[in-house]
C-alpha positions in Angstrom: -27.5 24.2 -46.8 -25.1 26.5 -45.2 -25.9 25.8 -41.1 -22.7 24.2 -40.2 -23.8 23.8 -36.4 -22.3 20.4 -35.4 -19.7 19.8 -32.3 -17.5 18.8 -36.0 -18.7 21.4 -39.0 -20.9 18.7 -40.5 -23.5 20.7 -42.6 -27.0 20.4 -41.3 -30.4 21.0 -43.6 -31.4 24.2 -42.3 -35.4 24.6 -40.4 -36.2 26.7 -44.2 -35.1 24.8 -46.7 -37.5 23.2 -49.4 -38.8 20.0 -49.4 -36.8 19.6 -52.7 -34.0 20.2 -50.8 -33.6 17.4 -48.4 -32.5 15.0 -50.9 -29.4 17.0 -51.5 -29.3 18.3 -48.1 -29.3 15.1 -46.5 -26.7 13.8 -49.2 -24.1 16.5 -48.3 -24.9 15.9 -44.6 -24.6 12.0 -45.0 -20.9 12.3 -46.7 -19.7 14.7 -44.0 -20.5 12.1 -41.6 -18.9 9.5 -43.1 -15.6 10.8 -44.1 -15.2 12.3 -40.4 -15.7 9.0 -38.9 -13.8 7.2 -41.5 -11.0 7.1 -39.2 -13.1 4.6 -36.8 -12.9 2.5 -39.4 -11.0 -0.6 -38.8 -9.0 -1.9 -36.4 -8.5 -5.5 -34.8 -9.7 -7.4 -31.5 -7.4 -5.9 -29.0 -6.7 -2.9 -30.6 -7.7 0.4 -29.0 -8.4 3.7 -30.8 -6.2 6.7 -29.9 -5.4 10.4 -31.2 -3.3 10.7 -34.2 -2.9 14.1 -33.9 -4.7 17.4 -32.5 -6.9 17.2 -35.3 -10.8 16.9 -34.3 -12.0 13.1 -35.3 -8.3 12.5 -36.5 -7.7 8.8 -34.9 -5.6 5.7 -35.4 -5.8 2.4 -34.2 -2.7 0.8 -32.3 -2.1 -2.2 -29.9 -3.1 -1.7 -26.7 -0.6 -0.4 -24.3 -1.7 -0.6 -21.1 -1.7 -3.2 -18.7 2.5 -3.4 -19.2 4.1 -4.8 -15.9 0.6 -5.7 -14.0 0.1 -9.2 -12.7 -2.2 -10.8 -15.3 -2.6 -14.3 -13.3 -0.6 -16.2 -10.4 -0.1 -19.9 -10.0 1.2 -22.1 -7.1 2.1 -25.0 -6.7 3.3 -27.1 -2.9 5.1 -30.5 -2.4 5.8 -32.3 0.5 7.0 -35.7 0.0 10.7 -36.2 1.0 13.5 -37.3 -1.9 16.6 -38.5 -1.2 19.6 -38.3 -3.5 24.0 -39.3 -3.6 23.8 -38.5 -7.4 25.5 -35.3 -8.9 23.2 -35.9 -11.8 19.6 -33.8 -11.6 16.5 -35.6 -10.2 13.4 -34.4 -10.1 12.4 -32.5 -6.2 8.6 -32.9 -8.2 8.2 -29.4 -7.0 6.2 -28.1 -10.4 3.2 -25.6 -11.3 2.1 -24.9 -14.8 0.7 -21.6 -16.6 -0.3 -21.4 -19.7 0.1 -17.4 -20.6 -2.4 -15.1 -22.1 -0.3 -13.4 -23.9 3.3 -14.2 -26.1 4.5 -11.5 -25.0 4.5 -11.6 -21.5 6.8 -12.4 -18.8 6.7 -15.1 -16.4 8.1 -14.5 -13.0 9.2 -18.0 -11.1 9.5 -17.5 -7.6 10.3 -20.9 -5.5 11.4 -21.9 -1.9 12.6 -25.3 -1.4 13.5 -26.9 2.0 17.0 -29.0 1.7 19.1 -31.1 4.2 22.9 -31.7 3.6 23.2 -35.1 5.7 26.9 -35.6 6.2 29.8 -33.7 7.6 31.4 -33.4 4.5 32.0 -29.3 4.5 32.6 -28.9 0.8 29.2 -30.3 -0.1 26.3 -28.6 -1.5 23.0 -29.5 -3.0 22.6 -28.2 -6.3 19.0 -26.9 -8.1 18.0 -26.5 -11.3 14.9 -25.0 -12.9 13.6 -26.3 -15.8 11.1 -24.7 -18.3 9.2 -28.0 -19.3 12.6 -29.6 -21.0 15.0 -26.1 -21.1 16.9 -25.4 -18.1 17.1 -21.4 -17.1 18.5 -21.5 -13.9 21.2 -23.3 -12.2 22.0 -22.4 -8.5 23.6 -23.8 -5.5 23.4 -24.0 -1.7 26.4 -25.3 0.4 23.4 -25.5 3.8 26.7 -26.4 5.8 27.7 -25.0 9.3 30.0 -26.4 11.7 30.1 -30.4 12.1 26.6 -30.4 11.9 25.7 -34.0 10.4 22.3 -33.0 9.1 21.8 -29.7 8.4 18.3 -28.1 7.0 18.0 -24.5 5.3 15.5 -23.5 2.6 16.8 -22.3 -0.5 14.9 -19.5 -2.6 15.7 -17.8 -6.2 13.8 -15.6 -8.5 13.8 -15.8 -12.0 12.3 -14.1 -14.6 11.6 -16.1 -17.6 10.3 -15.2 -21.3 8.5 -18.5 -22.5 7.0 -16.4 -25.8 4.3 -19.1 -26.3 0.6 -19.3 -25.5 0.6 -22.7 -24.6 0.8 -24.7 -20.7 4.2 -24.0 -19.6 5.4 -26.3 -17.2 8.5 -25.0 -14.5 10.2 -27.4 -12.2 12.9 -27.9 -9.8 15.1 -30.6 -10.1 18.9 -30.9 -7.0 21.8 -33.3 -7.0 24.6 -33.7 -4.8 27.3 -31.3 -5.8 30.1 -34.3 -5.2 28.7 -36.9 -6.3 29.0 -39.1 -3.3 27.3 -37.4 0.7 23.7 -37.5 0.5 21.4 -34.5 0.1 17.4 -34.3 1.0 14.8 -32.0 -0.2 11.1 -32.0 1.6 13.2 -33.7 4.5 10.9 -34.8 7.1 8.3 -34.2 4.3 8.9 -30.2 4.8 7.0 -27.8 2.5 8.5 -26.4 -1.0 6.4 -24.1 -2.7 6.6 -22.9 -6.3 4.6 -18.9 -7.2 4.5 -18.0 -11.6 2.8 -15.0 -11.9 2.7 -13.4 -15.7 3.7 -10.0 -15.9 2.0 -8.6 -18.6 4.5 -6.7 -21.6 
């Protein structure tokens, strides 16, 4: 058996060897096999195989690493029922979506645009938003939406935020205002107005 003629040197039984032989032959041929493709051995779901080194049939098995940054899956979510509120403390604008992620690791990219109304005069007043990861808040912003002596004055109010949940489970994101004083009113979905709330996952 000396008719090493394989893409990887495994020793083949050669077209004149005995009958006898091809026990032994086929024994030798049997354990090259198997300790070249012990390296494919292994591995777990999600796993991909890649080169170790520059070694012929030398590979490992690793997490897969591809996919990082692509959109995995996109979620929306409208309302367009108008809410009233004199109150500095947070009500709900019931502007919400929920995702439940694919992966621990991945991102979650909140994107949301809200229609507001300041209804008084009162220049130093703004309407304030929060957004809320089911209970957690992760982002407070605010909106002053006032110009000249304007008594009701609408603008849509926008934010980005890019949020690590690190959970596989339904995700819930919401938007919740308030008055920023306390006391002039403040209306989102005024004149029942669309908001709209976009997660996408962004794969690690």
């Amino acid at each position: 058996m000396s008719n090493p003629t394989s893409n990887f040197n495994w020793q083949m039984p050669t077209a004149t060897d005995l009958v006898t032989d091809l026990p032994a032959d086929f024994e030798v041929f049997g354990q090259a096999v198997d300790s070249s493709m012990a390296d494919l051995l292994g591995g777990t779901t999600g796993q991909v195989l890649k080169k170790n080194t520059d070694t012929d049939m030398d590979f490992v098995w690793a997490a897969d690493a591809t996919g990082g940054g692509k959109v995995l899956q996109v979620v929306q979510g409208d309302y367009a029922t108008s809410t009233t509120s004199s109150s500095s403390t947070y009500a709900d604008t019931d502007l919400t979506a929920t995702i439940t992620p694919t992966s621990a690791t991945s991102k979650i990219l909140v994107m949301y645009s809200i229609s507001a109304r300041k209804d008084t005069q009162n220049s130093q007043n703004a309407v304030n938003f929060k957004l809320l990861r089911n209970a957690t808040s992760i982002s407070i912003r605010q909106s002053m939406g006032y110009t000249g002596t304007a008594i009701q004055n609408y603008f849509y109010v926008g934010s980005n935020v890019l949020d690590s949940p690190a959970t596989t489970s339904a995700t819930t994101y919401k938007v919740q205002f308030a008055s920023d004083n306390n006391t002039a009113q403040v209306t989102v979905q005024g004149s029942n107005d669309l908001s709209t709330i976009i997660l996408m996952e962004i794969g690690a």
